[in-house]
DRENDO-1510 file (C-alpha; in Angstrom, 1 decimal, always signed):
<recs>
REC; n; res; u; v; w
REC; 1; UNK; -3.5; -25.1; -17.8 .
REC; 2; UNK; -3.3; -23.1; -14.6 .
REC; 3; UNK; -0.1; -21.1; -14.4 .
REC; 4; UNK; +0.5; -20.7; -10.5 .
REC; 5; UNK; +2.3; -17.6; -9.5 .
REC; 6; UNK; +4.5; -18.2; -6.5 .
REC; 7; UNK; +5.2; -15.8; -4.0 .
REC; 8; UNK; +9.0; -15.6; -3.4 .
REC; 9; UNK; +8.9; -15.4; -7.5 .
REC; 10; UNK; +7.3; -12.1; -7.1 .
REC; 11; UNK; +9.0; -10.4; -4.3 .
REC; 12; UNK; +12.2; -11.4; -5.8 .
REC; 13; UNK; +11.0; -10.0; -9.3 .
REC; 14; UNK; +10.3; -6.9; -7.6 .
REC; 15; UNK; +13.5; -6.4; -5.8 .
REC; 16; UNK; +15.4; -7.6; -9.7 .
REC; 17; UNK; +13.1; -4.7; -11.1 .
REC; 18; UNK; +13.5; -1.7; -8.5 .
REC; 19; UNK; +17.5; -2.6; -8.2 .
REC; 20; UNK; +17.4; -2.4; -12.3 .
REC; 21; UNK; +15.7; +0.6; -12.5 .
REC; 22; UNK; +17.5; +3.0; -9.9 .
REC; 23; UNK; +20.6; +1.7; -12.3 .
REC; 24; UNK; +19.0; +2.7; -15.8 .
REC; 25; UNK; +17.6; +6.0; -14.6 .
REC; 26; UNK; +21.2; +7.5; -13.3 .
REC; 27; UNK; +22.9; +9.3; -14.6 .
REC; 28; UNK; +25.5; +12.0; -15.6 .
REC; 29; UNK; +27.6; +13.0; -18.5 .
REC; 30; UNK; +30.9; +12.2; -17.2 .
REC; 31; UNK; +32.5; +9.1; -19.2 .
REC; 32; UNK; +33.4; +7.1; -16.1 .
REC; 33; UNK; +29.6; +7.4; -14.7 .
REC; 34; UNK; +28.4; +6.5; -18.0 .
REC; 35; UNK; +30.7; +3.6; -18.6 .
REC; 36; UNK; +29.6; +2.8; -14.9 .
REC; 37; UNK; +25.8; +2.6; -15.9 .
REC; 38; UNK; +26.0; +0.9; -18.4 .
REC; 39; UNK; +27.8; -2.1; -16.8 .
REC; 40; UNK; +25.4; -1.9; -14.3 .
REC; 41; UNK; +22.4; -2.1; -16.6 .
REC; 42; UNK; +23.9; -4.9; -18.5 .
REC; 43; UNK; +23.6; -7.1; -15.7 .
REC; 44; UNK; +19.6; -6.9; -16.3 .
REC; 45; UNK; +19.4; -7.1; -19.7 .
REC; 46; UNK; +19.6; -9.7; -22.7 .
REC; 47; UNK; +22.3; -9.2; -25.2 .
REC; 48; UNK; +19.6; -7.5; -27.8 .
REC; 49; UNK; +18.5; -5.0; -24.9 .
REC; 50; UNK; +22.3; -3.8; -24.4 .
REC; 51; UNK; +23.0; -3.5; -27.7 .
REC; 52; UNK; +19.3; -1.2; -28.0 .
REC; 53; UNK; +20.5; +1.0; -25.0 .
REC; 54; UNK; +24.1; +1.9; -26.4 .
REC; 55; UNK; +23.8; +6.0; -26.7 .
REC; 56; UNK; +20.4; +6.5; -24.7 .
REC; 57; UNK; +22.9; +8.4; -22.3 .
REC; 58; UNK; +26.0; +10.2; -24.1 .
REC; 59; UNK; +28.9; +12.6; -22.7 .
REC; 60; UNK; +26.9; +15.5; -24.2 .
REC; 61; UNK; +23.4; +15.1; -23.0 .
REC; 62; UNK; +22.9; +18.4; -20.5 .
REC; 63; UNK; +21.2; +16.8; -17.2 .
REC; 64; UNK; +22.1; +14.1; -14.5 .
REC; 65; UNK; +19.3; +12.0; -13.4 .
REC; 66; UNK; +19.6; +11.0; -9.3 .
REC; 67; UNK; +16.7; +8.2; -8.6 .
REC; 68; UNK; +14.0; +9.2; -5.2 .
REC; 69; UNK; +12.0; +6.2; -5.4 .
REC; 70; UNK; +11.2; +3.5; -7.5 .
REC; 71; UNK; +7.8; +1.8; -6.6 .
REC; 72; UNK; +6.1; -1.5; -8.3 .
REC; 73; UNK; +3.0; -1.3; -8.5 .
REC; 74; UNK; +2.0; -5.0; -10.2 .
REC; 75; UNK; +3.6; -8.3; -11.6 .
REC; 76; UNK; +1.4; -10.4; -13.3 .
REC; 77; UNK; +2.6; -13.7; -15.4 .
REC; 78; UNK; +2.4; -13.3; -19.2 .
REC; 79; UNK; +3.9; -17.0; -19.8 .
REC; 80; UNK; +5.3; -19.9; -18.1 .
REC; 81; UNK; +8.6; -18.5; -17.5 .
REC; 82; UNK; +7.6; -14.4; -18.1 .
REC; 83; UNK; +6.4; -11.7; -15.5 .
REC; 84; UNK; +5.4; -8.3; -16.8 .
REC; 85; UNK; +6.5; -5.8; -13.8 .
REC; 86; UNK; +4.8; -2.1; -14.0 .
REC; 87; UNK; +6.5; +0.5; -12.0 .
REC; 88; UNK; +7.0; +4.4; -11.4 .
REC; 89; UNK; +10.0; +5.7; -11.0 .
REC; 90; UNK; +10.7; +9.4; -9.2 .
REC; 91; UNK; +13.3; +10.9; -10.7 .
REC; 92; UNK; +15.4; +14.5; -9.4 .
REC; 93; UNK; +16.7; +15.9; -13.1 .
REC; 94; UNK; +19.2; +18.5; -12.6 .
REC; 95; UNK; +20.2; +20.5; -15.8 .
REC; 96; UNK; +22.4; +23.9; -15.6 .
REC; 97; UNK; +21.8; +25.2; -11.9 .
REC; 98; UNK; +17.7; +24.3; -12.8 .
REC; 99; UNK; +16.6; +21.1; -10.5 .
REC; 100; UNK; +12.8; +19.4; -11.3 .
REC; 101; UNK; +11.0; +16.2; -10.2 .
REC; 102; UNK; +9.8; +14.0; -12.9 .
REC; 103; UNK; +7.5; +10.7; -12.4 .
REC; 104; UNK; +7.0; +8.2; -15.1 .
REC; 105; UNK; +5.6; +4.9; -15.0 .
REC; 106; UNK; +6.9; +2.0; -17.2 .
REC; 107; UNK; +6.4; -2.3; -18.0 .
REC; 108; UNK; +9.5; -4.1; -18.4 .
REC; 109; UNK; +9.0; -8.2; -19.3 .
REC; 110; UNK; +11.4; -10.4; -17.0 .
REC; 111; UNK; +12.2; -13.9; -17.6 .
REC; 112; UNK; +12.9; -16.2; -14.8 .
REC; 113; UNK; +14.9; -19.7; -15.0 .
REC; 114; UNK; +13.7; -22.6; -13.3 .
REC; 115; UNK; +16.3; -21.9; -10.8 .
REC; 116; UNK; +15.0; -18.2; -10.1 .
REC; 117; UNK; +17.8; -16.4; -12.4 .
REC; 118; UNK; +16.3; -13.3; -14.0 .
REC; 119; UNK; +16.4; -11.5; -17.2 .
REC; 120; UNK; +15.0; -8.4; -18.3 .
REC; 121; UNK; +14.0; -9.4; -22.1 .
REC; 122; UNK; +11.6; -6.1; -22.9 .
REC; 123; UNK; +13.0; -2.7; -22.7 .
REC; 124; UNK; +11.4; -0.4; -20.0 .
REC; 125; UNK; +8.6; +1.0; -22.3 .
REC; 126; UNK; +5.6; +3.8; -21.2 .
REC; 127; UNK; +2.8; +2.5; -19.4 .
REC; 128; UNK; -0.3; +4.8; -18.2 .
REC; 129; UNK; +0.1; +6.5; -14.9 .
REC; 130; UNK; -1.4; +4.9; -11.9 .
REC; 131; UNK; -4.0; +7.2; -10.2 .
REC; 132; UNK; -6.3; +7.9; -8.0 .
REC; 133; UNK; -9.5; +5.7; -8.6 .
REC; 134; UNK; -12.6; +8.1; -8.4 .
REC; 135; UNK; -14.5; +5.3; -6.2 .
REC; 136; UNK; -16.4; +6.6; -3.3 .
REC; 137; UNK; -18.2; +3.9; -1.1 .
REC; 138; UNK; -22.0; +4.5; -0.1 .
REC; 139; UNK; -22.6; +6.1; +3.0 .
REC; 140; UNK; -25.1; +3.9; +5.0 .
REC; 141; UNK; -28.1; +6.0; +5.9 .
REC; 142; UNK; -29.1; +5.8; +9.8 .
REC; 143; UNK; -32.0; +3.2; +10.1 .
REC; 144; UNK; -35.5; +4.8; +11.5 .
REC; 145; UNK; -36.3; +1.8; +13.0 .
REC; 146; UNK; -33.1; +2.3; +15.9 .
REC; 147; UNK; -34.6; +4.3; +18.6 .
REC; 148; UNK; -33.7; +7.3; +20.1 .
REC; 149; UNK; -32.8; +5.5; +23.7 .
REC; 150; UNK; -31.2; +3.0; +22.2 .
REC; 151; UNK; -29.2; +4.8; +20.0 .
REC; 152; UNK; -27.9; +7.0; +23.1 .
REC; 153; UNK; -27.1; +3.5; +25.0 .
REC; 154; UNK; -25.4; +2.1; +22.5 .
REC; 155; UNK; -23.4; +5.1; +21.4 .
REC; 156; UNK; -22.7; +5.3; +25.6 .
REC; 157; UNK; -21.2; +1.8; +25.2 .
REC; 158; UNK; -19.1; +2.1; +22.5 .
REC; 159; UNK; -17.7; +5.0; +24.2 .
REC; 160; UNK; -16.4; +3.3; +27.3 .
REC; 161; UNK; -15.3; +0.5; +25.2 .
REC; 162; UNK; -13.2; +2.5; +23.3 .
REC; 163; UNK; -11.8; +4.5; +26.6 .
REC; 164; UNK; -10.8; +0.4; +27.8 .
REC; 165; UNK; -10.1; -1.0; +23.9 .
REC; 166; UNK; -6.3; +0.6; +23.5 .
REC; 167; UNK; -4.5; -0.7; +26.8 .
REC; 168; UNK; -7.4; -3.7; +27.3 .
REC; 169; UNK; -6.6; -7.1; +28.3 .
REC; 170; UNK; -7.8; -10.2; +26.9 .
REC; 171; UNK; -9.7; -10.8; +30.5 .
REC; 172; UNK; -10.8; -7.1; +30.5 .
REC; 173; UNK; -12.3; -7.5; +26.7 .
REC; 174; UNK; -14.6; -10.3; +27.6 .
REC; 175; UNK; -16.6; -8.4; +29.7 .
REC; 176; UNK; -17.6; -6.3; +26.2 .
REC; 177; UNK; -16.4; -8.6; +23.2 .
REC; 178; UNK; -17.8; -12.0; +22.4 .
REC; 179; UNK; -15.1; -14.0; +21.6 .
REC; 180; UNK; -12.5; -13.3; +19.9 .
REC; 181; UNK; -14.4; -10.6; +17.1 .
REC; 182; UNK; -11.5; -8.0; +18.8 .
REC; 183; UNK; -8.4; -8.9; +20.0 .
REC; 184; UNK; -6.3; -7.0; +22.2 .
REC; 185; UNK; -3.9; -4.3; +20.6 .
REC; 186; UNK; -1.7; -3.1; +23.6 .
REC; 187; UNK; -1.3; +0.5; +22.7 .
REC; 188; UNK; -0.7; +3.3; +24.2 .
REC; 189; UNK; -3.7; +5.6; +23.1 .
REC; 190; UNK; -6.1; +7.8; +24.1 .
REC; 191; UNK; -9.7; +7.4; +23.3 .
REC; 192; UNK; -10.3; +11.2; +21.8 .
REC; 193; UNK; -14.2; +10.8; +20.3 .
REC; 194; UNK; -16.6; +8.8; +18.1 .
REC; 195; UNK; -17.0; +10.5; +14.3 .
REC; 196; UNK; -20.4; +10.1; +13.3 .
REC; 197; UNK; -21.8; +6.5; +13.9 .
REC; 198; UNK; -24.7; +5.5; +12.1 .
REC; 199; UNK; -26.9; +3.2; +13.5 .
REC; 200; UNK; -28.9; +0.5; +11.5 .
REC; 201; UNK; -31.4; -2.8; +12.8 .
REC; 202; UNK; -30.4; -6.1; +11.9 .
REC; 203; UNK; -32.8; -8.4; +13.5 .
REC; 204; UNK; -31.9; -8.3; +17.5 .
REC; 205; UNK; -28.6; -6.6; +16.9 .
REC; 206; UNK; -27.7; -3.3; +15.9 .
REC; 207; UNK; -24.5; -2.7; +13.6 .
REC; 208; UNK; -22.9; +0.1; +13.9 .
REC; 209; UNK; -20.6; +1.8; +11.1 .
REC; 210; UNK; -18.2; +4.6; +13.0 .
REC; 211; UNK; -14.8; +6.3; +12.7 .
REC; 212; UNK; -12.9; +6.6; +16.1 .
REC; 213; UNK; -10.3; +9.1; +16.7 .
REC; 214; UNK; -7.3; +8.2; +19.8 .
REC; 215; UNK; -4.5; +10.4; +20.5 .
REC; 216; UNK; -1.0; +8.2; +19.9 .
REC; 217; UNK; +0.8; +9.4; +23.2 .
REC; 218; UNK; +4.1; +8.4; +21.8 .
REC; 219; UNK; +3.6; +9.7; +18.4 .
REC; 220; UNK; +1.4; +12.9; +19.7 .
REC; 221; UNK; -1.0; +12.4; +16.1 .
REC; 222; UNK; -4.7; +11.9; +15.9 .
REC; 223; UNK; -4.9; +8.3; +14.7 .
REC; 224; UNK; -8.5; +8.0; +13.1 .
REC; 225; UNK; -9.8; +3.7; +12.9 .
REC; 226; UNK; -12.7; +3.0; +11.2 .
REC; 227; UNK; -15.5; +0.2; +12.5 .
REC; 228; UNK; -17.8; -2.0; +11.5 .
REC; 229; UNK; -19.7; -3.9; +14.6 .
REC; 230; UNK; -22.7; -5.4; +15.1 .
REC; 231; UNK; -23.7; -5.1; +18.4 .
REC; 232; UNK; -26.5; -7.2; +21.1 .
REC; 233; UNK; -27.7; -6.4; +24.2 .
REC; 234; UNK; -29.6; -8.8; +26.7 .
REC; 235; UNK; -28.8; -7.5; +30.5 .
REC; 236; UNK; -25.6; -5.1; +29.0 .
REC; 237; UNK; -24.6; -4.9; +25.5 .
REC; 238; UNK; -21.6; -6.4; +24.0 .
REC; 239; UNK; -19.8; -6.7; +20.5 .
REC; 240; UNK; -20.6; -9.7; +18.4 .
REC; 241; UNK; -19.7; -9.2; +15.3 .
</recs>
């Protein structure tokens, strides 16, 4: 049997799990703020999961705990009725006049009623640290078999398409788009420079793989898009693909 995940389940896991954790990970050692937390955490948890939590925060522990971001990074369904929710939680610990940053990344299991109540039934518990993946794509090598000429014609195309693209009409990209491959964006940038496009044959068109850089004038910043186009030329080139 096919377990379908549906989508409002997940957003609304994800808001149950970030509201949850900014509860459970402040804290200070004053009674009130402590009584405080842990009326708020019990409003996530199953009876056995209060009962586990009573003393994790006590009048004498030394630091207070203020929550800077809580991000989920994936929900995926361990049952009919069960979503296992991974997430890292920034946390500012302040202990004494000393202040530090601390990241951690945990799974929690939530339950979900047919009518979309929610219950956290496993305790936050230590998951690995999500990091940067050491992936790096292949770099297409420039194809031999694109000439010089054309190379410089096409590369003098794409530049006055890109001067046009940011500000272009619909009407005004038809004269260098085939259908509707790019749409109009309606922004106010300026083309800067093409980054090192590389050129390869693909039967009477050329594609084209190259980073553009525009200035944002309302922004002032470099905004760098990337492009993958295959481009054909009978009487003037234009963008097919």
């Amino acid at each position: 049997e096919i377990i379908e995940l549906r989508l409002q389940d997940t957003n609304g896991i994800e808001n149950f799990v970030k509201n949850f954790a900014k509860s459970y990970y402040t804290w200070n050692n004053s009674k009130e703020a402590i009584e405080a937390r842990t009326q708020a955490i019990n409003g996530y948890l199953t009876k056995e999961l209060q009962d586990l939590n009573i003393d994790t925060i006590r009048t004498d522990i030394p630091t207070s705990s203020t929550v800077t971001d809580v991000i989920v990074w994936s929900i995926e369904q361990s049952g009919t009725d069960t979503f296992s929710a991974t997430y890292e939680v920034d946390q500012q610990i302040k202990e004494g006049e000393q202040t530090s940053n601390v990241k951690a990344t945990y799974t929690v299991k939530v339950h979900v009623d047919a009518d979309g109540d929610m219950v956290i039934v496993q305790n936050p518990t230590l998951a690995p640290a999500i990091e940067k993946s050491d992936y790096e794509p292949k770099t297409p090598e420039a194809d031999a078999s694109v000439d010089a000429d054309t190379v410089n014609d096409a590369t003098a195309f794409l530049e006055t398409f890109f001067k046009l693209y940011p500000t272009a009409t619909e009407k005004e990209l038809a004269y260098y788009v085939f259908g509707n491959v790019i749409e109009p964006i309606g922004r106010d940038y300026l083309y800067s420079e093409l980054v090192n496009p590389i050129f390869t044959k693909d039967g009477d068109n050329v594609k084209v793989k190259v980073a553009v850089k525009f200035l944002d004038n309302q922004t002032k910043a470099t905004q760098v898009s990337q492009y993958e186009l295959v481009l054909h030329k009978d009487s003037n080139w234009k963008i097919v693909g």
